[in-house]
C-alpha positions in Angstrom: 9.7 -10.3 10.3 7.9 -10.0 6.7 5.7 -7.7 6.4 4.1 -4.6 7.8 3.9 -5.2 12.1 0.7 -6.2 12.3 -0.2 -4.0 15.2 0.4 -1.1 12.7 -2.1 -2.1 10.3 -5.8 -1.0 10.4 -8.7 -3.0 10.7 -9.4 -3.0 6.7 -5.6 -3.8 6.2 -5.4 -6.6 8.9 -8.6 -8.4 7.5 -7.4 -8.1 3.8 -3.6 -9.6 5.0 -5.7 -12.2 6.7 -7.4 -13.4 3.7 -4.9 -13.3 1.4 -2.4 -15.4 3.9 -5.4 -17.6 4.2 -5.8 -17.9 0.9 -2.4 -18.6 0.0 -2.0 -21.4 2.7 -3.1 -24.8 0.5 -0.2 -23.5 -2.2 2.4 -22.7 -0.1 1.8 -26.1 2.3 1.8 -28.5 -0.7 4.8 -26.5 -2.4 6.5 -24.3 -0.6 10.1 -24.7 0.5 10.7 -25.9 4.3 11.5 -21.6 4.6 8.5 -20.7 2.6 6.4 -22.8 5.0 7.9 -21.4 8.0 7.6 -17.9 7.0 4.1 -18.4 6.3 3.5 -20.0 9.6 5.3 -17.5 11.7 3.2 -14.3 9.6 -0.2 -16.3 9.6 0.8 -16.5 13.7 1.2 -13.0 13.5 -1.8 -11.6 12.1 -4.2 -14.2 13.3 -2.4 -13.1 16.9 -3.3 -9.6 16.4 -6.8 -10.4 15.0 -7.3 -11.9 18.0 -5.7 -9.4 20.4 -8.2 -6.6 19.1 -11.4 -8.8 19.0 -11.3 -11.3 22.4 -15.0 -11.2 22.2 -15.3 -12.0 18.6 -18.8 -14.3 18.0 -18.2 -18.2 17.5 -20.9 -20.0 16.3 -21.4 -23.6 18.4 -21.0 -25.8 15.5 -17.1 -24.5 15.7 -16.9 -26.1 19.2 -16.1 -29.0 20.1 -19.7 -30.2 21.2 -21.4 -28.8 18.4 -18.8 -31.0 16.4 -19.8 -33.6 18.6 -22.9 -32.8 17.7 -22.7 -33.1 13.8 -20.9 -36.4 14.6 -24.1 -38.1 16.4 -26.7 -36.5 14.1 -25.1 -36.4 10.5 -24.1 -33.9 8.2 
């Protein structure tokens, strides 16, 4: 693994590793080695993992679903 275990970093830590690996995801898609690509896969799987672990309950908003998508598709933009 790259990188600090997620489960080891704090909140603060985890959200700022989570933006930046977002961030970085266009780049490193378009013209990143087949390794690079992988790596970034496998750490973005990681920390989106642990994100997820810690907040099960997290908020989604219904035009993230797939109805409100739906939605947006029968009504417009």
């Amino acid at each position: 693994m790259t990188g600090v275990d997620p489960g080891r970093l704090d909140d603060q830590q985890l959200i700022k590793e989570l933006e930046t690996i977002h961030r970085t995801r266009h780049t490193t898609l378009l013209h990143g080695s087949n390794d690079a690509l992988r790596a970034h896969n496998e750490r973005m799987a990681q920390l989106e993992g642990e994100y997820l672990r810690r907040h099960p309950r997290r908020s989604i908003a219904a035009a993230r679903t797939r109805a409100g998508a739906r939605e947006r598709g029968t009504t417009g933009p």
